[in-house]
C-alpha positions in Angstrom: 38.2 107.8 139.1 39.7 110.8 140.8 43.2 111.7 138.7 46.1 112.0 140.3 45.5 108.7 142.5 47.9 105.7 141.7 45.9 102.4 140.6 45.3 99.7 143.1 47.0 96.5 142.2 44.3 93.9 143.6 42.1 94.1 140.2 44.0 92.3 137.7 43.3 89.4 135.1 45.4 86.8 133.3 44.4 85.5 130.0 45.7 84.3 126.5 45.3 86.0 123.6 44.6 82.8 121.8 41.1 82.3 123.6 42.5 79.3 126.0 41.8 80.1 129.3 41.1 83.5 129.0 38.0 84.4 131.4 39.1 85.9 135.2 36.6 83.8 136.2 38.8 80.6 135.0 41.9 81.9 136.1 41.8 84.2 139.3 44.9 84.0 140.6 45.6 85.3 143.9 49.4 87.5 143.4 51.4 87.8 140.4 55.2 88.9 140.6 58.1 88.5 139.0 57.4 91.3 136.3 60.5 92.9 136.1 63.8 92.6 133.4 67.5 94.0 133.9 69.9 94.8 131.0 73.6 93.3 131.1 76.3 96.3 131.4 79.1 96.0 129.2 82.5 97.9 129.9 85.0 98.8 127.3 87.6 101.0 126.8 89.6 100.7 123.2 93.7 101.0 123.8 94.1 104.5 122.2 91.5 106.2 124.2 92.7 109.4 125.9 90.3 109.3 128.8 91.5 106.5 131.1 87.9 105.4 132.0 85.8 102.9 130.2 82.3 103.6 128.4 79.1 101.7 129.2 76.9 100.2 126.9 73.6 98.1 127.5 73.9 94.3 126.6 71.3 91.6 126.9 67.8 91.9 128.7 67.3 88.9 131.2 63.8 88.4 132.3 63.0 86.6 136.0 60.8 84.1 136.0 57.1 85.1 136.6 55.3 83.9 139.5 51.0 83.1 140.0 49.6 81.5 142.9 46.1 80.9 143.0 43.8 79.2 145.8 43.1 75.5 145.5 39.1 75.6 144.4 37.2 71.8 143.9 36.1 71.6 140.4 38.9 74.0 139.4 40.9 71.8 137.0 37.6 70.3 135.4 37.0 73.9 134.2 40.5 74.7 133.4 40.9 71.5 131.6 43.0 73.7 128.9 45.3 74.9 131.5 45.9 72.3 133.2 46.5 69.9 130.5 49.3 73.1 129.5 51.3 73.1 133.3 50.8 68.6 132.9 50.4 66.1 135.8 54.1 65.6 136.2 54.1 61.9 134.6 56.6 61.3 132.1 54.1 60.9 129.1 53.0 64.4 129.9 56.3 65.9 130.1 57.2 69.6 128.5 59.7 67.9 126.2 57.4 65.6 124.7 54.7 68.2 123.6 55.5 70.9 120.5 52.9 73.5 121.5 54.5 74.1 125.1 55.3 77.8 124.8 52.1 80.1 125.4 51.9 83.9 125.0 50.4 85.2 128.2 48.2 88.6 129.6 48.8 90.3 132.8 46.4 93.1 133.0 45.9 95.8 135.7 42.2 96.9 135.7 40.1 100.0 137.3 37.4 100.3 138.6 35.2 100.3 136.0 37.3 96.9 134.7 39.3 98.6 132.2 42.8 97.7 131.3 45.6 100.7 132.7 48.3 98.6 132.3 49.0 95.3 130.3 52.1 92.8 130.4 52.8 90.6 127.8 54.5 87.5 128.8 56.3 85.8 125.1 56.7 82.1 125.1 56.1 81.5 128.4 56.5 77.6 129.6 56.1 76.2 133.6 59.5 75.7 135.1 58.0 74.9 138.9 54.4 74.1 139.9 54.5 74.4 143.7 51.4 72.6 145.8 50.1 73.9 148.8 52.5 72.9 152.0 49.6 71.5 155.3 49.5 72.4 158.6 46.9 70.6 161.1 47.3 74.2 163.3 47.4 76.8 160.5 44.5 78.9 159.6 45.5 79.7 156.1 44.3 79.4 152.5 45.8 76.1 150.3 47.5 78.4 147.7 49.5 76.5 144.7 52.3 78.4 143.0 53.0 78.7 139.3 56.0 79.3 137.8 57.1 80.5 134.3 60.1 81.3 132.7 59.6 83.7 129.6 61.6 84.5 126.7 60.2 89.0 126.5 58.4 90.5 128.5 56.3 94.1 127.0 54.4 96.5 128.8 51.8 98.6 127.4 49.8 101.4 129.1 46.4 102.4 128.1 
């Protein structure tokens, strides 16, 4: 790899650390986004302060929600059966409340070419908030994509 180049983001992977559904051949999702925080600003200004201005300070982080879509693929969810069983069917025996091992850590990784990691996110406690199926048009000429989405409770990013 020539230095100086930025990294293409089309090579990635998304796995558990925990060994569920951790192959990119299980889990190739199509776009990832959603990888950002922002910090809360807090103003204040204390009464006997000769400067009339007030002084910033960072509060809270707040995470967005992280976004994967992936193709619909036959056999998919027979192969997945961990994953899917995680995201549920939507009945009300299946729901997120009703199971204790909801929250999963999840791996964002950016790769090279050679399929080494450059940059990895770490997704903490991460649960579905939306699954998303594919919308059909009898005139379109597009991919069925499905859309994932998580909320997460820290988001850390670590570069190789």
């Amino acid at each position: 790899m020539a230095t100086g180049y930025p990294f293409p983001k089309f090579y990635f992977k998304v796995s558990r650390p925990e060994l569920e559904f951790n192959s990119v051949d299980q889990i190739g999702f199509t776009e990832v986004s959603g990888l950002d925080y922002q910090s809360d600003l807090i103003e204040y200004r204390h009464g006997s302060d000769p400067n009339f201005s007030k002084i910033k300070m960072p509060g809270l982080r707040k995470f967005s929600n992280v976004t994967l879509k992936k193709g619909v693929i036959q056999g998919f969810k027979d192969a997945n059966s961990e994953f899917f069983s995680w995201v549920g069917d939507g009945r009300k025996d299946n729901s997120i409340r009703k199971r204790k091992d909801y929250r999963k850590n999840i791996v964002i990784t950016l790769l090279d070419e050679e399929s080494n990691p450059v940059v990895a996110w770490t997704l903490t406690n991460a649960f579905p908030v939306k699954v998303a199926f594919t919308d059909m048009k009898a005139d379109a000429n597009e991919v069925a994509v499905e859309t994932l989405e998580l909320a997460i409770e820290d988001l850390a990013v670590e570069y190789k």
